[in-house]
GUTITI-723616 format. One record per residue (C-alpha): x, y, z; residue in three letters. Coordinates in steps of 0.05 Angstrom, whole numbers, padded with zeros to 5 digits, always signed. Layout:
XYZALA/...
END
This chain:
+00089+00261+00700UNK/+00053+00242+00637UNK/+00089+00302+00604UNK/+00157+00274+00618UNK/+00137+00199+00583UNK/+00104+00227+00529UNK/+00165+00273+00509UNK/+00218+00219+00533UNK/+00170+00176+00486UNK/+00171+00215+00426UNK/+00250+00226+00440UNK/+00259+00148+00431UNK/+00214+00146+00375UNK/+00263+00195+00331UNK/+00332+00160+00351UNK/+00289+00090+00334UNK/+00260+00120+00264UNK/+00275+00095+00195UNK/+00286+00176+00186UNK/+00334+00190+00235UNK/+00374+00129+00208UNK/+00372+00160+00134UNK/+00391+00227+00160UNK/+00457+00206+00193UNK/+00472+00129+00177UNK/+00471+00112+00256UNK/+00426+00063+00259UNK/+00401+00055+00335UNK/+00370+00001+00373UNK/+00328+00003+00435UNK/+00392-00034+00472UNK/+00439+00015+00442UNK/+00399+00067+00478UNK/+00385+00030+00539UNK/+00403-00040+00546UNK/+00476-00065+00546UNK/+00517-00010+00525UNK/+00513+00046+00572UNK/+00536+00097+00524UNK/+00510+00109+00448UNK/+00545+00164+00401UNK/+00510+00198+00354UNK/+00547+00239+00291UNK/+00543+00307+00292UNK/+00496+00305+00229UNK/+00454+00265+00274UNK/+00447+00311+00322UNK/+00429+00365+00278UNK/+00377+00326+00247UNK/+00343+00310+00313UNK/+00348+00386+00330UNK/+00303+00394+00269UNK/+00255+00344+00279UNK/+00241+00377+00347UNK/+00236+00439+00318UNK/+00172+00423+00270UNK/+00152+00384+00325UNK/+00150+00437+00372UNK/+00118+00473+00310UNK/+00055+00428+00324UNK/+00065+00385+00274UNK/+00044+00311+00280UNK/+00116+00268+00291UNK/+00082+00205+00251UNK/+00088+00264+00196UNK/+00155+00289+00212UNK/+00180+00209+00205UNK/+00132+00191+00158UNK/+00123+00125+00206UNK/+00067+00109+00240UNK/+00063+00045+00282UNK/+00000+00010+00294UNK/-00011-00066+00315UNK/+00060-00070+00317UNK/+00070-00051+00252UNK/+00106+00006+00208UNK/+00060+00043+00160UNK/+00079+00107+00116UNK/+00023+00166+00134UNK/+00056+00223+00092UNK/+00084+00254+00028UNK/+00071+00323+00036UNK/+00020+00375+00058UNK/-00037+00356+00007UNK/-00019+00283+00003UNK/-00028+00247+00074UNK/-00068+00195+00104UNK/-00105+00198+00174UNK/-00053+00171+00228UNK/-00074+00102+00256UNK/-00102+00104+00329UNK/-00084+00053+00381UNK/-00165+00048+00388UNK/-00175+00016+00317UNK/-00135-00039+00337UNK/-00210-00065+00365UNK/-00230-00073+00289UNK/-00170-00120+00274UNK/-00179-00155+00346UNK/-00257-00173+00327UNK/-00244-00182+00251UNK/-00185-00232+00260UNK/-00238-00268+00310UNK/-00287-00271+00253UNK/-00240-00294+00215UNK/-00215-00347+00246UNK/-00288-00372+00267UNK/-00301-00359+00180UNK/-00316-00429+00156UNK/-00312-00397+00080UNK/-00248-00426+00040UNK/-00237-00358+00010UNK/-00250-00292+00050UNK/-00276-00230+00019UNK/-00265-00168+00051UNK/-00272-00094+00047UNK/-00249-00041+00086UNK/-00288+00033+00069UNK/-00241+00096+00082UNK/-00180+00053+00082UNK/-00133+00120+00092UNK/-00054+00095+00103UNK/-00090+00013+00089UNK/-00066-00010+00161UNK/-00132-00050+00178UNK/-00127-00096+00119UNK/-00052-00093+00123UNK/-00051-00117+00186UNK/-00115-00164+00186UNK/-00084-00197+00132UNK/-00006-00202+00169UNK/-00041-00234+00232UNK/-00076-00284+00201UNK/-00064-00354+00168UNK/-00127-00352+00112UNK/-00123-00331+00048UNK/-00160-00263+00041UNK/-00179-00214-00010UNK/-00186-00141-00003UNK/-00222-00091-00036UNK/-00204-00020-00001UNK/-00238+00037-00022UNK/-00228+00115-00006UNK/-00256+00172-00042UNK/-00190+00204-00016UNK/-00141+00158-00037UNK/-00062+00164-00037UNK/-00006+00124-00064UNK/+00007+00121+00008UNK/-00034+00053+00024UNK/-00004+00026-00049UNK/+00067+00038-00009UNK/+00045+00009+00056UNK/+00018-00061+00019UNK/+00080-00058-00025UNK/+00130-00054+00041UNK/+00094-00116+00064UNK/+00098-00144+00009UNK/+00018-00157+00001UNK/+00007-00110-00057UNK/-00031-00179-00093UNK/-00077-00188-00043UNK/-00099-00117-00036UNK/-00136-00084-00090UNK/-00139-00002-00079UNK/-00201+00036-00103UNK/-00207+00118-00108UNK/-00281+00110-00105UNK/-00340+00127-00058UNK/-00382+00074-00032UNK/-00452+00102-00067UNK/-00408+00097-00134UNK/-00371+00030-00120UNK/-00437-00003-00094UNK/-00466+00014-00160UNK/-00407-00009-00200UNK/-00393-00070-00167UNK/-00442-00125-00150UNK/-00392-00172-00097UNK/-00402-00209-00041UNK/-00367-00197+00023UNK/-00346-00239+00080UNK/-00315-00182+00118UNK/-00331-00107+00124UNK/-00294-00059+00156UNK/-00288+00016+00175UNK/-00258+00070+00206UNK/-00298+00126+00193UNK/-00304+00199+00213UNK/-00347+00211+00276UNK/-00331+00276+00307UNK/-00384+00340+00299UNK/-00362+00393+00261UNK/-00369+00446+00312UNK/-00319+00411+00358UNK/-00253+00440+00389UNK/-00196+00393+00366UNK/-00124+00386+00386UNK/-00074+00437+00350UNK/-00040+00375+00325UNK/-00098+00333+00298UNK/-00116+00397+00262UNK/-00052+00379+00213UNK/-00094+00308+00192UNK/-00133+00309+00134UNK/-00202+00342+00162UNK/-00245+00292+00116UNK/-00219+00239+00158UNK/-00248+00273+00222UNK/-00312+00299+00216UNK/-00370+00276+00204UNK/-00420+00327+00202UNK/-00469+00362+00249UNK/-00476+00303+00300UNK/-00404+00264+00278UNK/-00437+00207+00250UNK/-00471+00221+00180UNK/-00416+00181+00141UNK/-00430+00125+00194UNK/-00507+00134+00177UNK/-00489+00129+00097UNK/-00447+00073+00099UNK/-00496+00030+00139UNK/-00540+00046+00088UNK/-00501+00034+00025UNK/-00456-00026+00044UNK/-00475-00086+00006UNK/-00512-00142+00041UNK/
END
């Protein structure tokens, strides 16, 4: 049942994670689990450490924030440092905004590309955007929330040049900065604040969820503000 793969899921996700790896020095691959060899040891220390990732797992708590490793697009991204300092976890269904930007993009007859993304969070759209695509592009990513978490995430690609970070909202940033963009993009906050969520997505940063009586007022205030 859809119990059984999710859990058998997450299970591969530990043994596959960076974490795991630190925790024990086994480092596993999916053929090591599956593939070739029909056996795989793991240390002792390993097995305590995976006994303790269950545990705050079974605790509720995210496992992208157990790892600290969140994949999206096919790649790794960082989503957490500690309680107060965490980004919102990247959602298969964003992967739309990097499907229709990279089509912009590549239809973008402009030699230079100007982008922002609003809310940027863990930086995976612009991350990503730029890691699929073959034109040079600049990035402005703003977040009135902003970690050293998305600095991380463009510094393990190795695109911390092409990404410049902003702790900034958009109302202050549009007034600051009079720019042109090519490219917009967002992931913003849409649920209504009276609604139920999951016990785990009440461990994301609450900002990054809700969006007022209705869900969408940052959506209304960022179609207002963003520059033209």
């Amino acid at each position: 049942n859809s119990c059984d793969e999710e859990a058998a899921t997450e299970a591969e996700f530990i043994l596959l994670s960076k974490r795991f790896s630190s925790y024990t020095g086994d480092t596993l691959t999916r053929e090591s689990l599956f593939g070739v060899k029909e056996q795989c040891e793991i240390s002792e220390k390993g097995v305590t450490s995976a006994r303790d990732i269950i545990k705050r797992r079974i605790e509720g708590i995210p496992l992208q924030y157990i790892l600290n490793e969140a994949w999206f697009y096919g790649l790794n991204f960082q989503v957490y440092s500690s309680k107060t300092h965490k980004t919102f976890i990247p959602r298969p269904e964003t992967e739309i905004i990097v499907e229709e930007s990279l089509k912009f993009i590549k239809s973008c007859k402009a030699s230079k590309i100007n982008a922002l993304d609003i809310g940027t969070g863990s930086g995976c759209i612009p991350i990503t955007i730029i890691k699929n695509s073959n034109r040079k592009i600049l990035w402005d990513a703003i977040d009135p929330f902003l970690t050293t978490i998305p600095h991380e995430n463009a510094k393990n690609h190795i695109l911390e040049d092409l990404i410049r970070f902003s702790k900034v909202e958009l109302s202050k940033y549009h007034r600051n900065e009079n720019k042109k963009y090519n490219l917009i993009t967002a992931n913003l906050p849409y649920v209504p604040n009276n609604s139920n969520i999951d016990s785990v997505v009440k461990h994301e940063p609450l900002e990054a969820i809700f969006g007022g009586e209705d869900g969408l007022d940052h959506i209304r205030e960022t179609v207002k503000l963003i520059p033209k």
